[in-house]
C-alpha positions as CSV (number, residue, x, y, z in Angstrom):
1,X,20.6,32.6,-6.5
2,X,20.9,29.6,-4.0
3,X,17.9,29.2,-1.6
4,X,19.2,26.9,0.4
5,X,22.0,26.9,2.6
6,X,24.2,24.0,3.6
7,X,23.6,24.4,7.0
8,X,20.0,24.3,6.1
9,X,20.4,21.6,4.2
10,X,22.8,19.8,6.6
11,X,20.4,20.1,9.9
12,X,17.0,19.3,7.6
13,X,19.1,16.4,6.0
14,X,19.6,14.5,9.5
15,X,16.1,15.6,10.8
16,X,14.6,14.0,8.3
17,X,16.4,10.7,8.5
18,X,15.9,10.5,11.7
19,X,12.4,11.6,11.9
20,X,11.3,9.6,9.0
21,X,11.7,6.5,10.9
22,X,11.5,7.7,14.2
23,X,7.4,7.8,15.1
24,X,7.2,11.9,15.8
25,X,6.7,12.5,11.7
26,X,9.3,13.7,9.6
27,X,6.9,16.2,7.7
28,X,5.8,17.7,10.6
29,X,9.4,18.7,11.8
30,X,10.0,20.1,8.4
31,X,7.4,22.8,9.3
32,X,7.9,23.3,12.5
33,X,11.8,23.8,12.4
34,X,11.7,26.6,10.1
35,X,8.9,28.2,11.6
36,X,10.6,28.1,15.0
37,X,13.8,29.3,14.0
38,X,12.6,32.3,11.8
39,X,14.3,34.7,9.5
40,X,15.4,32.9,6.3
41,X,15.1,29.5,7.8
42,X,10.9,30.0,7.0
43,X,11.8,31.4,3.9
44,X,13.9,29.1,2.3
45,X,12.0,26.3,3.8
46,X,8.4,26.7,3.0
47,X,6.7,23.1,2.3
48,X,3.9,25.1,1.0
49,X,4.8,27.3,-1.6
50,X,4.1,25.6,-5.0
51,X,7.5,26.1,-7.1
52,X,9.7,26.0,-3.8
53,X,13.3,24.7,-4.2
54,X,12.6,23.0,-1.2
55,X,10.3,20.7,-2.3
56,X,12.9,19.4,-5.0
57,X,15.4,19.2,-1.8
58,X,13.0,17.0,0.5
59,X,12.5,14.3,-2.9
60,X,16.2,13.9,-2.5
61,X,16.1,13.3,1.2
62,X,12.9,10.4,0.8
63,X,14.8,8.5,-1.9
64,X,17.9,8.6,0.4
65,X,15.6,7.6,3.2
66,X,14.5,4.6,1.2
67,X,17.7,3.4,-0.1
68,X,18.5,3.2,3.5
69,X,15.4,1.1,4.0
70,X,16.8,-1.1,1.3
71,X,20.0,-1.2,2.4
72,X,19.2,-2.3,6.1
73,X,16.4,-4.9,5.3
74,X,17.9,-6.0,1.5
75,X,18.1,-9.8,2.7
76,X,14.3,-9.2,3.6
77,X,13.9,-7.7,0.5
78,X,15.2,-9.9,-1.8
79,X,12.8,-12.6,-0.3
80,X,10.1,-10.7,-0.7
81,X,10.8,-9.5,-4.2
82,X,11.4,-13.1,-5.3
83,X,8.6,-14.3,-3.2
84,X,6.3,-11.8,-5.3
85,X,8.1,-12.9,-8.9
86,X,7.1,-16.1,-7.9
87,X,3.7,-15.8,-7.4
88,X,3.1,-14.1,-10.8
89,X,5.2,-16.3,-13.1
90,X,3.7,-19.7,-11.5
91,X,-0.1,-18.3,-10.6
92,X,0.6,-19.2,-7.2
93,X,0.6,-17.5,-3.3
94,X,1.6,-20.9,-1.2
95,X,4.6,-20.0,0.7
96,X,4.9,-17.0,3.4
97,X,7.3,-14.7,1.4
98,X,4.8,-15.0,-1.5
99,X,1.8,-14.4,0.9
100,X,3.7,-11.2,2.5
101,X,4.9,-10.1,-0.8
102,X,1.1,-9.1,-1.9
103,X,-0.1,-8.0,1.7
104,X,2.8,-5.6,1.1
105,X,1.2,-4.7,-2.3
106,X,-2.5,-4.6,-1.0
107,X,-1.4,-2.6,2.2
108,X,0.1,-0.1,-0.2
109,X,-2.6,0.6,-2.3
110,X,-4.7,2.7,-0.3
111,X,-2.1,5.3,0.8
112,X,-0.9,5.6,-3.0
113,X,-4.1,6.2,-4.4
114,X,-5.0,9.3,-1.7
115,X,-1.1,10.3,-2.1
116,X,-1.8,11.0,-6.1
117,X,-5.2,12.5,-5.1
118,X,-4.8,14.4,-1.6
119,X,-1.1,15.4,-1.1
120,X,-1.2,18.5,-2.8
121,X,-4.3,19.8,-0.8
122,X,-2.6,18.6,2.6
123,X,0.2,20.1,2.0
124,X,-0.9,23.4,0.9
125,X,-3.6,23.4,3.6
126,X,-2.7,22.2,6.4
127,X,1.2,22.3,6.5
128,X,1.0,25.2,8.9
129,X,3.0,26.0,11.9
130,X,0.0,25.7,14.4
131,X,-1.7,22.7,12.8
132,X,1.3,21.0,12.3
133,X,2.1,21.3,16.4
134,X,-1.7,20.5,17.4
135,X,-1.3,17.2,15.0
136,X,2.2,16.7,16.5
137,X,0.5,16.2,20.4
138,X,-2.0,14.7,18.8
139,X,0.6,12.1,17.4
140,X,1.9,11.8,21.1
141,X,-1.2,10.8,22.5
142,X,-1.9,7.9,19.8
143,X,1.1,6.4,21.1
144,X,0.2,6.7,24.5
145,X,-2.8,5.3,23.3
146,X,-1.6,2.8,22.3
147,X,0.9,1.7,25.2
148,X,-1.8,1.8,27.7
149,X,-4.2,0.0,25.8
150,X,-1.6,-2.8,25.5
151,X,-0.6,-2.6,29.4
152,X,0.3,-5.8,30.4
153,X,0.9,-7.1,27.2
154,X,4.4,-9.2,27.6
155,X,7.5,-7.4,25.4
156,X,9.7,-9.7,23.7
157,X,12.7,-10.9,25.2
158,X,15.3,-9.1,26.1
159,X,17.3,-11.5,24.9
160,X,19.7,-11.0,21.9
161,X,18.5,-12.5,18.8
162,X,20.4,-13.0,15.3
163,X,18.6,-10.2,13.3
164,X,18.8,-12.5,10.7
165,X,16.2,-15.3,12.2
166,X,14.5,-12.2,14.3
167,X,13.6,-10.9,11.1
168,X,12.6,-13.9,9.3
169,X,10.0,-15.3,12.4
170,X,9.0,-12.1,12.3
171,X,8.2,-12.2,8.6
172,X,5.9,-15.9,9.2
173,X,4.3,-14.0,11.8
174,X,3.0,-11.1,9.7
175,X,2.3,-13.5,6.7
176,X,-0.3,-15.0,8.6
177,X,-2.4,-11.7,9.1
178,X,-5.7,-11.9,7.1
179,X,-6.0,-9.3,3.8
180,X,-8.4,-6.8,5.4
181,X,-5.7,-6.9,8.7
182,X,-2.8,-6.1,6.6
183,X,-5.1,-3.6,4.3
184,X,-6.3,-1.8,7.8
185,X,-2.4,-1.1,8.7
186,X,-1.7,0.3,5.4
187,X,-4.6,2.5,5.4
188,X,-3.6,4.1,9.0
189,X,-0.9,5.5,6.5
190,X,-3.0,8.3,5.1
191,X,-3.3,10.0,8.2
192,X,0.3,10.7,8.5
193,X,-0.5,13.4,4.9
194,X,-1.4,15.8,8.2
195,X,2.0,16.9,9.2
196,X,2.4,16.1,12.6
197,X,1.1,12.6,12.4
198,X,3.8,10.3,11.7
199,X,3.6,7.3,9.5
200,X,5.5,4.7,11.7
201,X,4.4,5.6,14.3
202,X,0.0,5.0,13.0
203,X,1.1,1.7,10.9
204,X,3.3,0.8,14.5
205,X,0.1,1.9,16.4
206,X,-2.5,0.6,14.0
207,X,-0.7,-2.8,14.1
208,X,-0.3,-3.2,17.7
209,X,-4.0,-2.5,18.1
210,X,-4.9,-5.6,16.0
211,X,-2.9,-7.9,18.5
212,X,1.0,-7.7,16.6
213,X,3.5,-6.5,19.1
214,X,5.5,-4.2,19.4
215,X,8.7,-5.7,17.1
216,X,6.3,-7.1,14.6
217,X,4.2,-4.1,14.4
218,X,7.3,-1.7,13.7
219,X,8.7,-3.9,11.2
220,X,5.4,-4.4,9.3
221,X,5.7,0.0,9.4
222,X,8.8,-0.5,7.8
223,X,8.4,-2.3,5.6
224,X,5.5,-0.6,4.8
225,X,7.2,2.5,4.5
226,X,10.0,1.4,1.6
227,X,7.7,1.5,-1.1
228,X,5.5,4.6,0.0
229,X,8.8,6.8,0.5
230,X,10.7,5.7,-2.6
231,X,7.6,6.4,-4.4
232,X,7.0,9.5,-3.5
233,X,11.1,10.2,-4.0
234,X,11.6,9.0,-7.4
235,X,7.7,10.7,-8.8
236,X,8.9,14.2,-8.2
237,X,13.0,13.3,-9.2
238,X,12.7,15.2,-11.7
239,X,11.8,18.6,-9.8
240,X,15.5,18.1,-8.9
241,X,16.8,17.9,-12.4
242,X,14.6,20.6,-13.8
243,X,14.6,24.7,-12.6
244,X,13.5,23.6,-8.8
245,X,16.6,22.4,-8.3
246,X,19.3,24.7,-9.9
247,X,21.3,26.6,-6.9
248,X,20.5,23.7,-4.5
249,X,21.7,20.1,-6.5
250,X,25.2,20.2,-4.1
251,X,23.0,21.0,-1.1
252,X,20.4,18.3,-2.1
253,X,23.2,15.8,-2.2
254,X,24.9,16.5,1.0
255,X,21.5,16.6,2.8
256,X,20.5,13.2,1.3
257,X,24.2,11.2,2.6
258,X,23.5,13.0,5.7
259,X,19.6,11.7,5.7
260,X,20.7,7.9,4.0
261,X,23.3,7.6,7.0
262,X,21.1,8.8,9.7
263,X,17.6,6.8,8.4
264,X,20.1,4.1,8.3
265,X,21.2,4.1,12.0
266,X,18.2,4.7,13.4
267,X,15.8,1.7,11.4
268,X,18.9,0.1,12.8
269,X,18.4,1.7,16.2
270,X,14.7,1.3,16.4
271,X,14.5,-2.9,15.7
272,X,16.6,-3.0,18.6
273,X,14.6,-0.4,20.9
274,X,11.1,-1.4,20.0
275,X,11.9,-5.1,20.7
276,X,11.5,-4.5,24.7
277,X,11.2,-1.2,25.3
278,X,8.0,1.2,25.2
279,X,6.7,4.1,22.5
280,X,5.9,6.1,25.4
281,X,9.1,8.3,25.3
282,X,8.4,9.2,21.5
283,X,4.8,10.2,22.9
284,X,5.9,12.5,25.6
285,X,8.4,14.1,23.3
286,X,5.6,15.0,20.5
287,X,3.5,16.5,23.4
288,X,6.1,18.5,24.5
289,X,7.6,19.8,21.5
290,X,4.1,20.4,20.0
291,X,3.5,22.4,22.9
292,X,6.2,23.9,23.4
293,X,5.6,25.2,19.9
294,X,1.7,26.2,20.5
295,X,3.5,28.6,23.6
296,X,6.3,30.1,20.4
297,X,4.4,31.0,18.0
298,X,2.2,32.4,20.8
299,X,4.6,34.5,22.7
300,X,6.6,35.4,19.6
């Protein structure tokens, strides 16, 4: 019997690529969606529930998500990957993609260790309708937070600039932050286990708040992001192969093109956007949706 429809998997498949990237948390939508629509939607997609197909269904979706990721910054990647081989064959951290390299590795350890630990309890705790809309305003006022904090702080230019150098200044820059720094950021990950809190937008806010700006601080979040997603994707791949997934493997595949394409245009999207432009739209809209969920559920 398939518990999944393609609809479902269709509509959760681009929500989630969007939303993974997006700083209004990818997990937290995946609750509230269902819960808000009802009827078989918050059957067949219950985050909680231990042995639910859907948890096979959103592994396929975060290993799209991070291919995507790959895809957009792979001439960052290979850089950093061969910065990192580097370093361990000669003994050696002396150039900036070397340098970045383990900051990426050091930033990463802290939200992998409570992942292993924690996830299970989060999720089965507190991926609730109402929590997971409280978290969501919650969410939206970090990044007002964050905006207003940083008032007067000049954006980049508006200028365009060849992603190609952007990105590569932009990777000096963040190879000159200092270990606990770049440790700091990655640790602002482990708040986004609380659906509702998402993880670009706390590493975006977290980084800002040590002095990067905007552009560097989102692209330090994405980066960030790569190996945490892709983790968590290919640990559980095998739910997918194994009894979680039977009924739902074509559904799981459609969702994850549909999640690749969209994560893909919007990382793509958002270097542009965050260059110049403000978070404060992305923390109005978690106020209002999490809100306008508190009334639902209320009124229901």
């Amino acid at each position: 019997m398939t518990h999944l429809s393609w609809l479902e998997a269709g509509v959760i498949g681009l929500v989630q690529g969007v939303t993974e990237l997006f700083p209004v948390s990818s997990l937290g939508h995946s609750v509230l969606i269902p819960a808000v629509i009802g009827g078989s939607w918050s059957h067949d997609l219950n985050v909680r529930a231990g042995e639910s197909p859907y948890l096979a269904f959103i592994v396929a979706l975060h290993v799209a998500t991070a291919i995507a990721l790959i895809a957009y910054f792979w001439r960052d990647w290979l850089r950093i990957v061969r910065g990192l081989g580097t370093s361990i064959v000669r003994r050696e951290i002396v150039d900036r993609d070397q340098r970045l390299a383990w900051l990426l590795v050091l930033a990463t350890i802290p939200i992998g260790i409570v992942g292993l630990v924690a996830e299970h309890f989060f999720r089965t705790t507190l991926s609730r309708p109402v929590p997971s809309a409280i978290f969501l305003m919650v969410n939206g006022l970090v990044l007002l937070w964050i905006e207003h904090a940083r008032r007067g702080t000049a954006d980049a230019t508006t200028e365009y600039v060849d992603e190609r150098v952007s990105g590569v200044e932009s990777d000096r820059r963040l190879a000159e932050l200092r270990v606990p720094v770049a440790v700091g950021i990655g640790t602002a990950q482990i708040l986004a286990l609380a659906p509702g809190i998402s993880r670009s937008g706390v590493a975006t806010s977290a980084g800002m708040a040590v002095g990067l700006d905007r552009e560097d601080a989102a692209r330090f979040s994405f980066l960030l992001a790569t190996p945490v997603i892709l983790a968590a994707g290919l640990l559980k791949l095998g739910d997918l192969a194994g009894p979680l997934g039977n009924g739902i493997r074509g559904q799981a595949i459609f969702g994850a093109v549909l999640s690749g394409i969209a994560a893909y245009l919007s990382v793509r999207f958002l270097t542009r956007y965050l260059a110049n432009r403000s978070l404060r739209p992305f923390g109005a809209y978690c106020i209002a949706a999490g809100a306008a969920c508190l009334v639902w559920f209320a009124v229901r």
